[in-house]
C-alpha positions as CSV (number, residue, x, y, z in Angstrom):
1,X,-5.6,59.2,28.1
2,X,-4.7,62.4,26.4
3,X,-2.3,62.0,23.0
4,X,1.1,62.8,23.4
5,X,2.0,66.5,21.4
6,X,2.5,66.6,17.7
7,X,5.2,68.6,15.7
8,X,5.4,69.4,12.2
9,X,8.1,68.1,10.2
10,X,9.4,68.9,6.7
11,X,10.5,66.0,5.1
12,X,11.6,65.0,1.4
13,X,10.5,62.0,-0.1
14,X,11.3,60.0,-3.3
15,X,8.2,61.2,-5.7
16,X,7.6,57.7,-6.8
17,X,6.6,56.1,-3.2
18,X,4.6,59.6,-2.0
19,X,2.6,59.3,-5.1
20,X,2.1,55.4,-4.6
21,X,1.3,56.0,-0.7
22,X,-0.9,58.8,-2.4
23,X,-2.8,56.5,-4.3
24,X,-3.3,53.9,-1.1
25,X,-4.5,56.7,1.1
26,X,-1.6,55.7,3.4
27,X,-1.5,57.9,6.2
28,X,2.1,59.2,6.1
29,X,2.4,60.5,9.5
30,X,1.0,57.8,11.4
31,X,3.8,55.1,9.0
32,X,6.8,57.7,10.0
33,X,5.7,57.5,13.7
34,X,5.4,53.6,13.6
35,X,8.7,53.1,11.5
36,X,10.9,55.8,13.8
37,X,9.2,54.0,16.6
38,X,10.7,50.6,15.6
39,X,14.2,52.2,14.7
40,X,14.8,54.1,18.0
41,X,13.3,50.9,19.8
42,X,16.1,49.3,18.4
43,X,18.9,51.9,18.6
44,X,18.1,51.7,22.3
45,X,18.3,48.0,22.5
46,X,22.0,48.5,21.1
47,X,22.8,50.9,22.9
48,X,22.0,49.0,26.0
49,X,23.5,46.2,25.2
50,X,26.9,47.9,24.3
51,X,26.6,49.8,27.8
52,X,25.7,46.5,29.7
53,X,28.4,44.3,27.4
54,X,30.9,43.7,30.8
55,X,28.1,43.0,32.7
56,X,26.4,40.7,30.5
57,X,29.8,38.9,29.9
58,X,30.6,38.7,33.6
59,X,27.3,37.1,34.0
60,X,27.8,34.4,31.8
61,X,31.2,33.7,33.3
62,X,29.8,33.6,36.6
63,X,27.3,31.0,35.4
64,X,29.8,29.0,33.7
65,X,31.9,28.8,36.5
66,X,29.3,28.0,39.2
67,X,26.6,26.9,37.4
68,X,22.7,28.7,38.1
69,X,21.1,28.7,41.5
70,X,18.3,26.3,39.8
71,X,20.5,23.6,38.1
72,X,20.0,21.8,41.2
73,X,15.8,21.6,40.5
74,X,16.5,20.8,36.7
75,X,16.5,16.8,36.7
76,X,15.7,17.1,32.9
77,X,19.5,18.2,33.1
78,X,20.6,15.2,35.1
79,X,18.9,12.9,32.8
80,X,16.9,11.7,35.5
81,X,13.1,11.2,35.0
């Protein structure tokens, strides 16, 4: 499995933490890939869930109003043992 093309980036940084990472030998590309990683997983977990919002709430009317296709199986539900 071949890695996945790189691209220079200028960036500016408070001089406190870049001299602290500095001094911890953190790898500073590898942390920016891992943080951006987490903030656009999470951007497109929003944005999914704002494009899906009617869906999701229909759903949960639907299943309010009939009930799910399982409730049938649950006896924990029923209270039976």
């Amino acid at each position: 499995m071949s890695a996945l093309p790189k691209k220079a980036a200028n960036l500016t940084v408070r001089a406190d933490l870049l001299e602290e990472a500095r001094a911890y030998k953190i790898n500073l590309s590898q942390t920016l890939e891992t943080a951006l990683a987490v903030e656009l997983k999470k951007r497109r977990e929003a944005e999914w869930l704002e494009q899906n919002r009617e869906a999701i709430a229909a759903y949960g009317r639907l299943v309010e109003r009939e009930g799910l296709l399982s409730d049938s199986y649950r006896s924990f539900m029923r209270g039976e043992d």
